[in-house]
C-alpha positions, -999 to 999 in steps of 0.1 A, spaced: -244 716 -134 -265 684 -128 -248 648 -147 -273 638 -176 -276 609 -188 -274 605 -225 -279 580 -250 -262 573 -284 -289 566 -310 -287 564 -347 -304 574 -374 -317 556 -410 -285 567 -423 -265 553 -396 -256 587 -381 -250 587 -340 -267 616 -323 -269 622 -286 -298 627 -264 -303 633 -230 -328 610 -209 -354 631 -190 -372 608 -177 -386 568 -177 -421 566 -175 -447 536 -175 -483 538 -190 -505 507 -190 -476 487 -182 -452 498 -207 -417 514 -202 -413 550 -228 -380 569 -227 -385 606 -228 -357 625 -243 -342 657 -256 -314 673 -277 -284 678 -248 -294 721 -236 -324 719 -255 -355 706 -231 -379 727 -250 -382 696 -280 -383 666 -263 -403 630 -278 -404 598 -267 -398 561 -273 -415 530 -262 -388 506 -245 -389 471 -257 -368 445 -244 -351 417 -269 -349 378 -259 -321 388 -247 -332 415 -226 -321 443 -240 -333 474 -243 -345 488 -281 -365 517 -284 -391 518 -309 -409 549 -323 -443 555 -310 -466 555 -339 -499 555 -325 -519 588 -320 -540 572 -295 -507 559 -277 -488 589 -278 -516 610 -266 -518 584 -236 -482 588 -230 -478 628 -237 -509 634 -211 -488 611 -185 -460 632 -187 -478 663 -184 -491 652 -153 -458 643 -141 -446 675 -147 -476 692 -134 -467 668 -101 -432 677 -98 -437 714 -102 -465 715 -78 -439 700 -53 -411 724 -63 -437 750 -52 -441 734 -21 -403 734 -13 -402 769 -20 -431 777 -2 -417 758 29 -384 779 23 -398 816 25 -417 799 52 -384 793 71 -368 827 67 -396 845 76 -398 824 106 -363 835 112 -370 873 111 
């Protein structure tokens, strides 16, 4: 079992829930969080990350159609990407044993 990382948020009603970080992403120069109920990836939003004065991080609901849309097709792309390169490992792998044979 992989480590996840997870962050505490909480809700209008002040109510901690976790959520596990998929990924950080950046579109047009902005930082989003994408994350999803721990076990669950099927459901997972995102967040744009702001920083205070401070420098800390906040995360902000993305209210935009147009922005989430940018953001969404970004990480479909990236997934796209990394299973395009998963298929290439495995590729290379059967590649290996048969080489072995």
């Amino acid at each position: 079992m992989e480590d996840m990382d997870i962050i505490v948020l909480k809700d209008d009603e002040g109510h901690e829930h976790e959520y596990e970080v998929l990924d950080y992403l950046e579109v047009d120069d902005q930082e989003y969080v994408i994350l999803a109920m721990p076990e669950s990836e099927d459901e997972a939003f995102m967040l744009r990350v702001d920083l205070t004065e401070d420098g800390e991080e906040t995360f902000t609901v993305v209210e935009s159609d147009e922005e989430w849309d940018r953001v969404a097709a970004a990480w479909e792309a990236l997934l796209d990407e990394e299973e395009d390169i998963e298929l290439l490992f495995e590729e290379d792998e059967m590649d290996e044993e048969e080489d072995e044979f």
